[in-house]
Backbone as XML, in Angstrom:
<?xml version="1.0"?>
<chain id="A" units="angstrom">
  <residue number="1" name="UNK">
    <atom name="N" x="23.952" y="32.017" z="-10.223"/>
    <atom name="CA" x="23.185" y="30.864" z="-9.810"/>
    <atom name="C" x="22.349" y="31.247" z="-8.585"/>
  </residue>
  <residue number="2" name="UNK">
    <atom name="N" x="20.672" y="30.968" z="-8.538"/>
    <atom name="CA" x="19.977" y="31.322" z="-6.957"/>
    <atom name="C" x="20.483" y="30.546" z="-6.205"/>
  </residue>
  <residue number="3" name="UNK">
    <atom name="N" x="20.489" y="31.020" z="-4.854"/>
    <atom name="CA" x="20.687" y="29.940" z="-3.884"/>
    <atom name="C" x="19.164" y="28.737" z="-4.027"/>
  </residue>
  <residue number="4" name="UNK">
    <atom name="N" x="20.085" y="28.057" z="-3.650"/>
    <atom name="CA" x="19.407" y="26.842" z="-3.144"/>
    <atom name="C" x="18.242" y="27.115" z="-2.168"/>
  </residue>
  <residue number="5" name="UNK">
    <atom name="N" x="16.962" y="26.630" z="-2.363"/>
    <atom name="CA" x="16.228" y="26.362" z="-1.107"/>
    <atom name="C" x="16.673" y="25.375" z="0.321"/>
  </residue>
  <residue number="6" name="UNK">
    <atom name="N" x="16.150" y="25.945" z="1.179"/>
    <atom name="CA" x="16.786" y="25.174" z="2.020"/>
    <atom name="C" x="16.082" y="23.825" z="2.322"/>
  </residue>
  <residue number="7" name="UNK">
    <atom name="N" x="15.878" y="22.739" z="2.458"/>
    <atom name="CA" x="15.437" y="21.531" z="2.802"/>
    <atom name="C" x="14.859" y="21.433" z="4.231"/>
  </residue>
  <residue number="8" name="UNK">
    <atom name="N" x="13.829" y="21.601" z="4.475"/>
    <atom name="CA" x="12.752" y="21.584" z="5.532"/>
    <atom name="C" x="13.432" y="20.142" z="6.082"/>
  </residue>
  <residue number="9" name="UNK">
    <atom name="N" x="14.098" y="20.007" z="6.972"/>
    <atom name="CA" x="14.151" y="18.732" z="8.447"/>
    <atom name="C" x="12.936" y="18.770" z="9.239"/>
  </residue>
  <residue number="10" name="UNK">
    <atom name="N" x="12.881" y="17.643" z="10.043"/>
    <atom name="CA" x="12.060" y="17.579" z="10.954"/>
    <atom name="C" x="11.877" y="18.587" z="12.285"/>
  </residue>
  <residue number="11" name="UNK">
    <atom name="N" x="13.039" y="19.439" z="12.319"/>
    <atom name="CA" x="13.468" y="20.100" z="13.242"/>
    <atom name="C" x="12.928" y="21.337" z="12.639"/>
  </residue>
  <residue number="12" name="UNK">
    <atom name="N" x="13.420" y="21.618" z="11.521"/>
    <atom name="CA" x="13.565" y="23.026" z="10.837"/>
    <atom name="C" x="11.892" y="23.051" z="10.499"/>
  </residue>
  <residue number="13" name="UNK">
    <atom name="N" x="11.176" y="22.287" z="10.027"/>
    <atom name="CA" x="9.493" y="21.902" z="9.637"/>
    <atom name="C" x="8.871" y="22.361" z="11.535"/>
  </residue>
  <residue number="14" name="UNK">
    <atom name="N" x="9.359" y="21.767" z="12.029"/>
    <atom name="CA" x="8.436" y="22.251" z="13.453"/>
    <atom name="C" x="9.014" y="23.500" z="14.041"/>
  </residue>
  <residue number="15" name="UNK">
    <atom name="N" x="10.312" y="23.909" z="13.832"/>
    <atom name="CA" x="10.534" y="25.033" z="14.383"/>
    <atom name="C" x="9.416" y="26.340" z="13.513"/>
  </residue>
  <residue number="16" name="UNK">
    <atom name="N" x="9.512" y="26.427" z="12.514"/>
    <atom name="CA" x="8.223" y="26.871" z="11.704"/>
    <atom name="C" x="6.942" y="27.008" z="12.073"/>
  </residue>
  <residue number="17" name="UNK">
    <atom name="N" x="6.639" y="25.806" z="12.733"/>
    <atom name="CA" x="5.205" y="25.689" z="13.214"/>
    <atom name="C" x="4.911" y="25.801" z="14.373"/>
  </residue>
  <residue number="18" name="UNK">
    <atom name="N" x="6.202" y="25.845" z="15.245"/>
    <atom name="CA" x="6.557" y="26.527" z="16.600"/>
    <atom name="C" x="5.855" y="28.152" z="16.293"/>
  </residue>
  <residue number="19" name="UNK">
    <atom name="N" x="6.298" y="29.285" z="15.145"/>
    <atom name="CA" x="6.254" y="30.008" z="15.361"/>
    <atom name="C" x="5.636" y="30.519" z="14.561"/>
  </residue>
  <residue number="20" name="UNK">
    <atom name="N" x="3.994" y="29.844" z="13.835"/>
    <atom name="CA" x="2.903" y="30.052" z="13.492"/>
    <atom name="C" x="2.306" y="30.625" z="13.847"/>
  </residue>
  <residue number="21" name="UNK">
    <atom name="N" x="1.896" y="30.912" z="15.309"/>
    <atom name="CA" x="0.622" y="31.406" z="16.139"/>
    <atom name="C" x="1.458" y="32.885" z="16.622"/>
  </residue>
  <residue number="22" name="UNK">
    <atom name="N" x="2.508" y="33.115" z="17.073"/>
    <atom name="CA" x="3.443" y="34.005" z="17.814"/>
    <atom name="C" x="4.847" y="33.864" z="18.277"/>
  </residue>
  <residue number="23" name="UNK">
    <atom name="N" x="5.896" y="34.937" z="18.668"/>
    <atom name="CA" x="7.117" y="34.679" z="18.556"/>
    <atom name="C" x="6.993" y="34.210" z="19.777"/>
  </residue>
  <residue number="24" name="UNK">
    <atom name="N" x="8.175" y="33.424" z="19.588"/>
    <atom name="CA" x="8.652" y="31.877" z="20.980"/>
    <atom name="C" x="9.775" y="32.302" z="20.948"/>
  </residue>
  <residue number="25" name="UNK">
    <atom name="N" x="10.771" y="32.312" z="22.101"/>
    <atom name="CA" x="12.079" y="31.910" z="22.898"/>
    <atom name="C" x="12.372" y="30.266" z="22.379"/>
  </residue>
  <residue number="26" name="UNK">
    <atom name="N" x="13.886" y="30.306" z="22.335"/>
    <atom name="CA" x="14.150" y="28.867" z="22.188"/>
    <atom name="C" x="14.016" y="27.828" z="23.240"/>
  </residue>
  <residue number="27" name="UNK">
    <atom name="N" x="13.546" y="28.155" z="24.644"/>
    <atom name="CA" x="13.430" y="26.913" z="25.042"/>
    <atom name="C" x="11.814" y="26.423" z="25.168"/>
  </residue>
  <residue number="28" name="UNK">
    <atom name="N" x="10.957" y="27.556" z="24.893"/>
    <atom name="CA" x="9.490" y="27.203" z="24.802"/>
    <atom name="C" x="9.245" y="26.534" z="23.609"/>
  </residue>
  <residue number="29" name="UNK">
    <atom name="N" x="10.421" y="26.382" z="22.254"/>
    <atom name="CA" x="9.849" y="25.749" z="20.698"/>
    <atom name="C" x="10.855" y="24.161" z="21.228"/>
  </residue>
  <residue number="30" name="UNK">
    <atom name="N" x="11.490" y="24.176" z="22.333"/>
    <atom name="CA" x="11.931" y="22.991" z="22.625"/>
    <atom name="C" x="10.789" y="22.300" z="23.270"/>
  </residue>
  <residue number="31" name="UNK">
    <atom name="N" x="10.338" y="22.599" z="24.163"/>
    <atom name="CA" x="9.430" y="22.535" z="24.923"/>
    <atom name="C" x="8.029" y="21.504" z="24.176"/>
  </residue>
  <residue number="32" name="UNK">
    <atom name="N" x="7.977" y="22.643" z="23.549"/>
    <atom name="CA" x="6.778" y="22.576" z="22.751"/>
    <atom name="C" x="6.694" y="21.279" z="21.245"/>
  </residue>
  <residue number="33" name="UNK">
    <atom name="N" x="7.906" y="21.277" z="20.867"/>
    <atom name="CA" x="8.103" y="20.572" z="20.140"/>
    <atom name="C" x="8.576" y="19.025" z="20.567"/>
  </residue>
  <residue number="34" name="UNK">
    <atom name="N" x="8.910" y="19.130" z="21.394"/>
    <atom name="CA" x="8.594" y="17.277" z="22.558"/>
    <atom name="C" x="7.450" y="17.355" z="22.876"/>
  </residue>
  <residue number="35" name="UNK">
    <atom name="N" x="6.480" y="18.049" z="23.194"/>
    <atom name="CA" x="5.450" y="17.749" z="23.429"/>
    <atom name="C" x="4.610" y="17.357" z="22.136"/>
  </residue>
  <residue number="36" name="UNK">
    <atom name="N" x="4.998" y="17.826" z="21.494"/>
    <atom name="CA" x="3.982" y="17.846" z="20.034"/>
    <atom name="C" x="4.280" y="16.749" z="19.184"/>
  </residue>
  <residue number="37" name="UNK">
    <atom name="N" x="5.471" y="16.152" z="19.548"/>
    <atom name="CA" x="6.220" y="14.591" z="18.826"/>
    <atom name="C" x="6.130" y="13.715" z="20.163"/>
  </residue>
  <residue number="38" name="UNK">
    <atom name="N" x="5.510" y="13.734" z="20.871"/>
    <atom name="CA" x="5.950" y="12.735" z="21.907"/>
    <atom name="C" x="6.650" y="11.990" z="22.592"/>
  </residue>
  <residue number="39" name="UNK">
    <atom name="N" x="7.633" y="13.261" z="22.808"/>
    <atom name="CA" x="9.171" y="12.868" z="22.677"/>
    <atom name="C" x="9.701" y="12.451" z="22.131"/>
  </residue>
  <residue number="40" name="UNK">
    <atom name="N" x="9.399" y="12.271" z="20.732"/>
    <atom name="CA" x="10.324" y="11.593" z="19.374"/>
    <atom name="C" x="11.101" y="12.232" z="19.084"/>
  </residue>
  <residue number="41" name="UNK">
    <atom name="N" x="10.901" y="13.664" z="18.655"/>
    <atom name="CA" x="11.983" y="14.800" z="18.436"/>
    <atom name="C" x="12.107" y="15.458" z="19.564"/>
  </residue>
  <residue number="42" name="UNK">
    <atom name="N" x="13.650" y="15.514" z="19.853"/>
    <atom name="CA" x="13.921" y="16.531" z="20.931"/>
    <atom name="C" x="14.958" y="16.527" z="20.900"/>
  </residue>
  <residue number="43" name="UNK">
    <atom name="N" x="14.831" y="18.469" z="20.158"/>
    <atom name="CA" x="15.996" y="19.092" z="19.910"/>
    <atom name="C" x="17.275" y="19.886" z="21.092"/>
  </residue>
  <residue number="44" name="UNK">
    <atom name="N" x="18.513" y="19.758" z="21.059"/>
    <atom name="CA" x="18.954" y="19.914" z="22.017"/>
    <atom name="C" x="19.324" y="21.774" z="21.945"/>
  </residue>
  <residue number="45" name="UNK">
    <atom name="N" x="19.936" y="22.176" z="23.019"/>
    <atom name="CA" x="19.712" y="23.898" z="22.703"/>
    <atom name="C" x="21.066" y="23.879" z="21.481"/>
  </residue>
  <residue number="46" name="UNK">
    <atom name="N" x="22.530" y="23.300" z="21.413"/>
    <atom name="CA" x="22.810" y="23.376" z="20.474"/>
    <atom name="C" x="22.154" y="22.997" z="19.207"/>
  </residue>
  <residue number="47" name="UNK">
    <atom name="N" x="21.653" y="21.813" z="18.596"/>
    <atom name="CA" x="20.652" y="21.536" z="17.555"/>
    <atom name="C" x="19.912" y="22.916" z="17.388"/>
  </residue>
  <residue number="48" name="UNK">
    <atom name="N" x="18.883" y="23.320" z="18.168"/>
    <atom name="CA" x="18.044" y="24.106" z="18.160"/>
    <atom name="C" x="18.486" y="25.377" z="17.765"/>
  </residue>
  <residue number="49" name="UNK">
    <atom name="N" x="19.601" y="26.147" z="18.598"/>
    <atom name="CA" x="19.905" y="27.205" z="18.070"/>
    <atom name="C" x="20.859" y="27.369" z="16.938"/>
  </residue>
  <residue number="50" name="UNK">
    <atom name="N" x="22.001" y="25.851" z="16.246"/>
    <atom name="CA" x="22.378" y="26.327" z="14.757"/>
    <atom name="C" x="20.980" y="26.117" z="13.601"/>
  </residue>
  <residue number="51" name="UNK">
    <atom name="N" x="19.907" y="25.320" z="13.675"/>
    <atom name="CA" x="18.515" y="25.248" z="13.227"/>
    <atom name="C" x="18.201" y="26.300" z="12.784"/>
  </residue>
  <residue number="52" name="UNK">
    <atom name="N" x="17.522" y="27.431" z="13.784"/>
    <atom name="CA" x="17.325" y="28.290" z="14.222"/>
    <atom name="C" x="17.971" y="29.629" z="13.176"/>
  </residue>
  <residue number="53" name="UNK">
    <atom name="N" x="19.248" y="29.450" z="13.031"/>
    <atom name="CA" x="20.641" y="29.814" z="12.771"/>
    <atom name="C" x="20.323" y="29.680" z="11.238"/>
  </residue>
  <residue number="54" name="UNK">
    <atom name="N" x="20.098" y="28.635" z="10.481"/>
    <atom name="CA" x="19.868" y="28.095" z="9.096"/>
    <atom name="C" x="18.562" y="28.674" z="8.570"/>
  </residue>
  <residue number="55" name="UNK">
    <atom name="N" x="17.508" y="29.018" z="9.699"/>
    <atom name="CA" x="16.473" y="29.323" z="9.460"/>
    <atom name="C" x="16.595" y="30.759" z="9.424"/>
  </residue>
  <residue number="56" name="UNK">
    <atom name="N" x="17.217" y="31.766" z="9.829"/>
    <atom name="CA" x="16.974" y="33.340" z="9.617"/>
    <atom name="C" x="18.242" y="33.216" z="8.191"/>
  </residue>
  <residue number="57" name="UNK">
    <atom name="N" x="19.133" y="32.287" z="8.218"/>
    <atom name="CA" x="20.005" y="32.857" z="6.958"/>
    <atom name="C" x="19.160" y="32.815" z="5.577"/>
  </residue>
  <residue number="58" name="UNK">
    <atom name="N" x="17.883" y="31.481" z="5.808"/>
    <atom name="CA" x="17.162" y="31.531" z="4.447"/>
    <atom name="C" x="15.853" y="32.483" z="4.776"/>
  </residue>
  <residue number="59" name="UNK">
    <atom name="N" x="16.063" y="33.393" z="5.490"/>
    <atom name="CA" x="15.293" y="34.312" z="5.402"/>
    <atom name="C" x="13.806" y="34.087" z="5.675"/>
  </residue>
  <residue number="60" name="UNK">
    <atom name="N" x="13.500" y="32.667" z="6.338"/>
    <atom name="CA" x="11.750" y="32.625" z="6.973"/>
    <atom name="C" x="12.125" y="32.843" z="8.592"/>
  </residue>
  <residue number="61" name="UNK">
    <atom name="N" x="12.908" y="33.167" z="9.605"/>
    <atom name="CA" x="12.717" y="33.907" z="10.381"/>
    <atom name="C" x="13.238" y="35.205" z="11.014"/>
  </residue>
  <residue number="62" name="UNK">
    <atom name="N" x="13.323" y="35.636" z="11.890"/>
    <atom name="CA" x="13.909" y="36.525" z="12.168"/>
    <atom name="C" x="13.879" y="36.531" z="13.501"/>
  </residue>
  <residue number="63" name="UNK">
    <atom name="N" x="14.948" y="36.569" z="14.538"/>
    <atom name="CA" x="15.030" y="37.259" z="16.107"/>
    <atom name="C" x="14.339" y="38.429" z="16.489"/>
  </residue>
  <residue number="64" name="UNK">
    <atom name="N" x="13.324" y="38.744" z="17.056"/>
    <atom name="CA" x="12.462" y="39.914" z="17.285"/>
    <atom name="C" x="12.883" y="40.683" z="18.946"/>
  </residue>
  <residue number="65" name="UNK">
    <atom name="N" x="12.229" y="41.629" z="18.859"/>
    <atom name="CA" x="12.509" y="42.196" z="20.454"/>
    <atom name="C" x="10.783" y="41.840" z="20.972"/>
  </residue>
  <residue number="66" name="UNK">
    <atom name="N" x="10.128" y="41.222" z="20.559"/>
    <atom name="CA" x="9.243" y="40.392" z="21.385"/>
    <atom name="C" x="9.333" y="39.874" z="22.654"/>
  </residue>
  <residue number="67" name="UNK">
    <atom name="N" x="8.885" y="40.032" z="23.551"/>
    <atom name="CA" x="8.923" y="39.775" z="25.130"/>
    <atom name="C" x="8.055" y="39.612" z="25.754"/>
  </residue>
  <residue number="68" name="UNK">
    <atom name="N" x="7.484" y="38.453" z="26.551"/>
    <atom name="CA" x="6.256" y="38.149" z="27.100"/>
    <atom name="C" x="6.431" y="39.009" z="28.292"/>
  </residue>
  <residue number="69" name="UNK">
    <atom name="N" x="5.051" y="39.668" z="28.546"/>
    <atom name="CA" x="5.595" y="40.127" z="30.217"/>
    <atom name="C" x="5.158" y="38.921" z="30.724"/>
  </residue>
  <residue number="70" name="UNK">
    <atom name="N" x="6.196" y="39.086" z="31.778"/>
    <atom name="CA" x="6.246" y="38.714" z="33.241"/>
    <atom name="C" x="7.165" y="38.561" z="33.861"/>
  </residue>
  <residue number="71" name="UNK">
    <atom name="N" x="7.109" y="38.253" z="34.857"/>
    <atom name="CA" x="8.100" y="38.996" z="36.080"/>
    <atom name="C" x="9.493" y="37.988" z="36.145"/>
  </residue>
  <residue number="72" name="UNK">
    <atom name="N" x="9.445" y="36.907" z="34.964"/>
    <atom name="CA" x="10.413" y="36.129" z="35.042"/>
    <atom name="C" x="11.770" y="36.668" z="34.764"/>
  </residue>
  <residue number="73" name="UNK">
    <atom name="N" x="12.736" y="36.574" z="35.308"/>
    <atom name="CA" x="13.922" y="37.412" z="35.636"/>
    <atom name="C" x="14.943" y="36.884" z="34.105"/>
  </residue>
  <residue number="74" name="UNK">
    <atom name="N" x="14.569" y="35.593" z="33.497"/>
    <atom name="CA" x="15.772" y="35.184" z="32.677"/>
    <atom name="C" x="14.886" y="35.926" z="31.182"/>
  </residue>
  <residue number="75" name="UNK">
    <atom name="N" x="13.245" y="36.122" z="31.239"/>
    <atom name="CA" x="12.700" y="36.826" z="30.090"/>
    <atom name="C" x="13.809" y="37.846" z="29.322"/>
  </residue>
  <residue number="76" name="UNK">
    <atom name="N" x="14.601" y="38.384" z="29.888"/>
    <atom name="CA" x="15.157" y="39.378" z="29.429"/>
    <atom name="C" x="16.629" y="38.727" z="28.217"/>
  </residue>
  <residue number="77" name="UNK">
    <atom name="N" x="16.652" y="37.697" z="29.108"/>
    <atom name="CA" x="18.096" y="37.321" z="28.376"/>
    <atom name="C" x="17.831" y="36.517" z="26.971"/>
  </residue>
  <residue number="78" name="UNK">
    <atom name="N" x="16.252" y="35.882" z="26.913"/>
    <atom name="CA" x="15.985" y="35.340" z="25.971"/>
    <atom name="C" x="16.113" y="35.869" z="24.912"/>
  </residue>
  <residue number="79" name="UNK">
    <atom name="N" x="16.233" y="35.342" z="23.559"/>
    <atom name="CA" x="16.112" y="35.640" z="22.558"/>
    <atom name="C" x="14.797" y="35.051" z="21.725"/>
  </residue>
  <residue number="80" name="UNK">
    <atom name="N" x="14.332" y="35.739" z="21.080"/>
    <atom name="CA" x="12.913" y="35.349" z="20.884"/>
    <atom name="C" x="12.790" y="35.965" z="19.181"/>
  </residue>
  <residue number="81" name="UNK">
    <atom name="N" x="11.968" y="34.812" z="18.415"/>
    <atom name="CA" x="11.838" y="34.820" z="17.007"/>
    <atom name="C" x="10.837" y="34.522" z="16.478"/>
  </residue>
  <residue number="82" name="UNK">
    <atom name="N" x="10.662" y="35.615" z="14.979"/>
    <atom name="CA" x="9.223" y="35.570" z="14.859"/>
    <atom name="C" x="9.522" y="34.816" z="13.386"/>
  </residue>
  <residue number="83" name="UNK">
    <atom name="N" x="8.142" y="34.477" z="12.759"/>
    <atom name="CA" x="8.142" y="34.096" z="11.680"/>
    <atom name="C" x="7.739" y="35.172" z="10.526"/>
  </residue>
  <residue number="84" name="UNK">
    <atom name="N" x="9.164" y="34.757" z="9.273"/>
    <atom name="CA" x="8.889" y="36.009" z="8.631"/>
    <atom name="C" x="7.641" y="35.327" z="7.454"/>
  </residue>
  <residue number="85" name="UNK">
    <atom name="N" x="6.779" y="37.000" z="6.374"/>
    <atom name="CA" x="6.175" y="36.298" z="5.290"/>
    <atom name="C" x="6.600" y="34.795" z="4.785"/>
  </residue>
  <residue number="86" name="UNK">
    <atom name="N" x="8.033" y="34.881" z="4.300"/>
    <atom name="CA" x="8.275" y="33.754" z="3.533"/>
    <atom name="C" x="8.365" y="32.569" z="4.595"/>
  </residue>
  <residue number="87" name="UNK">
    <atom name="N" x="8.637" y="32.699" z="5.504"/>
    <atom name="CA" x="8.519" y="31.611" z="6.426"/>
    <atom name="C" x="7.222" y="31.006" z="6.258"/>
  </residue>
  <residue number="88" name="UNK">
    <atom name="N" x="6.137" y="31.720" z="6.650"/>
    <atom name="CA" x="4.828" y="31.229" z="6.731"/>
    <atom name="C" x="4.442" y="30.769" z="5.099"/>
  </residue>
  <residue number="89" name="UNK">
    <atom name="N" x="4.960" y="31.330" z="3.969"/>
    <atom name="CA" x="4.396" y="30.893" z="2.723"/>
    <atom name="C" x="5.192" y="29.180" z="2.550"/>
  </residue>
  <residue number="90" name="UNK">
    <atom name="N" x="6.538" y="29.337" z="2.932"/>
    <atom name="CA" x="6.984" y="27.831" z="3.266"/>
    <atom name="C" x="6.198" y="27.087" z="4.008"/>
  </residue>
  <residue number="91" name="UNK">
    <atom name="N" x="5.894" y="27.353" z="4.975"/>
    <atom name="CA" x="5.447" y="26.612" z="5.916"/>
    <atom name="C" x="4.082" y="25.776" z="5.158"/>
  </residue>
  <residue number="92" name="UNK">
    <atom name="N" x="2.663" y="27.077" z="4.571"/>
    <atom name="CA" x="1.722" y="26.568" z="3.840"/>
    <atom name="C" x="2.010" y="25.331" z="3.177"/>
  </residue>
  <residue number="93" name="UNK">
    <atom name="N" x="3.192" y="25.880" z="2.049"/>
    <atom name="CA" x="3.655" y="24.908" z="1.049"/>
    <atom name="C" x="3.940" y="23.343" z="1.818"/>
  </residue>
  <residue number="94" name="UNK">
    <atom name="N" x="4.932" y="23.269" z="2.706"/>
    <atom name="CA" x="5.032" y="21.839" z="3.079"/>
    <atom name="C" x="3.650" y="21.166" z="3.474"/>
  </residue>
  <residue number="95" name="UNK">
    <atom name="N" x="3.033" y="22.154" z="4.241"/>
    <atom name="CA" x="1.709" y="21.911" z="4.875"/>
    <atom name="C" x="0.811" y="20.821" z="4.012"/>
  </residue>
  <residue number="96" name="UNK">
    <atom name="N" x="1.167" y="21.830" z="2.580"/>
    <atom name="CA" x="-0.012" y="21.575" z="1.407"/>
    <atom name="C" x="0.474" y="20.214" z="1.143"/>
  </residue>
  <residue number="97" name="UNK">
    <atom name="N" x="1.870" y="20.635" z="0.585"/>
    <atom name="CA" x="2.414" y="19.131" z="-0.058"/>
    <atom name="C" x="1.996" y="17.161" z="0.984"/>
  </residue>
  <residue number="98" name="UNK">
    <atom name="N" x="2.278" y="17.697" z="2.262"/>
    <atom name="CA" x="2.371" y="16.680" z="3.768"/>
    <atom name="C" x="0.575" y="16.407" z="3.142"/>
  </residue>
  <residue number="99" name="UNK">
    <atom name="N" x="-0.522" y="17.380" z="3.224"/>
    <atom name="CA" x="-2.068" y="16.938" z="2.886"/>
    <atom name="C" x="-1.954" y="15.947" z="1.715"/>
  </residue>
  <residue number="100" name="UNK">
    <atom name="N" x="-1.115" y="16.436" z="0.374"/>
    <atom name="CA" x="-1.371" y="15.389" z="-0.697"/>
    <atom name="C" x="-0.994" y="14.334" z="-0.630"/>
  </residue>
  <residue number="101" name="UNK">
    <atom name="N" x="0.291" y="13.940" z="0.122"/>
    <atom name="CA" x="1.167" y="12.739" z="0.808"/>
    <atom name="C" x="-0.246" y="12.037" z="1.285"/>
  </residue>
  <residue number="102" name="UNK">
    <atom name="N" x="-0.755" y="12.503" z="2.374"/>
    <atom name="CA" x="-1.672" y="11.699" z="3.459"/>
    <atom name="C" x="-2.897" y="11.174" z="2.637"/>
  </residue>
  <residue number="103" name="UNK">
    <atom name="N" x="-3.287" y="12.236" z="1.237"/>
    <atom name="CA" x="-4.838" y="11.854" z="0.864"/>
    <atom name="C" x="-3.968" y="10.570" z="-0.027"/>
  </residue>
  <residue number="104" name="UNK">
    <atom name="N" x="-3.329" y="10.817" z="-0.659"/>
    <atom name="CA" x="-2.728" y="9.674" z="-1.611"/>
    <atom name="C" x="-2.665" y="8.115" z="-0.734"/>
  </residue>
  <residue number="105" name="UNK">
    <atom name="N" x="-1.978" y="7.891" z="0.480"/>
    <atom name="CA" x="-1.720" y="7.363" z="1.100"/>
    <atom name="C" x="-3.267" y="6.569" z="1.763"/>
  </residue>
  <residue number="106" name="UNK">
    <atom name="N" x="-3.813" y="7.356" z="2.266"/>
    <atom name="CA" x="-5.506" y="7.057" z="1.802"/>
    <atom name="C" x="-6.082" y="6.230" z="1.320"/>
  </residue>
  <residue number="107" name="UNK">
    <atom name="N" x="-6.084" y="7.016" z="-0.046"/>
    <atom name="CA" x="-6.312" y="6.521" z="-1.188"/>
    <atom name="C" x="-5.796" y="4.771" z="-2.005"/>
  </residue>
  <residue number="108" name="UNK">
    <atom name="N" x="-4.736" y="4.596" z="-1.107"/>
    <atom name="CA" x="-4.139" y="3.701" z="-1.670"/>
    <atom name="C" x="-4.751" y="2.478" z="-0.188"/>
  </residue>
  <residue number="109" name="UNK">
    <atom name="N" x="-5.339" y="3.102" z="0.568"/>
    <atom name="CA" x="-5.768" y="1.990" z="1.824"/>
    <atom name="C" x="-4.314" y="2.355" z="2.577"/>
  </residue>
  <residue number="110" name="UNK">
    <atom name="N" x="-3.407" y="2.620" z="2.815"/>
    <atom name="CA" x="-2.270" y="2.709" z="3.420"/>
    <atom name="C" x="-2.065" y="3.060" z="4.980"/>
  </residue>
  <residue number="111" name="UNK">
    <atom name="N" x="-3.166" y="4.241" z="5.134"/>
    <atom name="CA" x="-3.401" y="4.999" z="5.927"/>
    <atom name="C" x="-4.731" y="5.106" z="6.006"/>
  </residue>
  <residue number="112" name="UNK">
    <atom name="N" x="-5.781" y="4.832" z="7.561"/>
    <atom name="CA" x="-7.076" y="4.667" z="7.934"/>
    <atom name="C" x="-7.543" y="6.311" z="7.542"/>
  </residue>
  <residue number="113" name="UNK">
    <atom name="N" x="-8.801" y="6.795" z="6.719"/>
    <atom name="CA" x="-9.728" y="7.740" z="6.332"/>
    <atom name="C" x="-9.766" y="8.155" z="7.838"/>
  </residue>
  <residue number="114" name="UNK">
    <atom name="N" x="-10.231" y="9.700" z="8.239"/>
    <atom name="CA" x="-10.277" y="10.469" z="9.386"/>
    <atom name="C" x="-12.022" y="9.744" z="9.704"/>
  </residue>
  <residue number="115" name="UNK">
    <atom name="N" x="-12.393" y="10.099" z="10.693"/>
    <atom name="CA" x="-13.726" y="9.978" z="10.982"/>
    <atom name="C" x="-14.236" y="11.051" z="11.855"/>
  </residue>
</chain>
């Protein structure tokens, strides 16, 4: 039997998109991800790192030796993760699916057309 896909959460969907652009430390995709929900989601470092945890076992990320310089003394202790291929081909996919949600929604008057 394949394994199961794993089910994209709200947590697990932005940790993803946390690490679209470049690899992040876990408290910069915390960070970043209250900022980006408006404090709606905000994951705690346990949440975040079994997440995190669920996310390299299905194989879209991975812990990297990525390291920003600078002279910050705890840089070292961080752990920092990149996004693998299949991560990012997931990521597209929800991406795509979330666009057909919104045009439908649209479509139906539900949701105001962009301008």
């Amino acid at each position: 039997m394949p394994p199961r896909e794993l089910r994209l959460t709200p947590t697990l969907f932005h940790l993803l998109l946390c690490l679209a652009d470049a690899p992040k430390h876990g408290y910069a995709m915390m960070a970043e991800i209250e900022e980006r929900t408006g404090g709606a989601l905000r994951p705690g470092p346990s949440s975040l790192y079994y997440s995190l945890g669920r996310l390299e076992d299905a194989g879209l990320i991975a812990e990297t030796d990525a390291v920003a310089a600078t002279d910050d003394a705890h840089e070292e202790r961080r752990r920092y993760y990149a996004l693998l291929p299949a991560g990012r081909r997931r990521l597209k996919e929800e991406l795509a699916m979330m666009a057909q949600v919104l045009k439908h929604a649209r479509s139906r008057g539900i949701v105001a057309t962009a301008r």
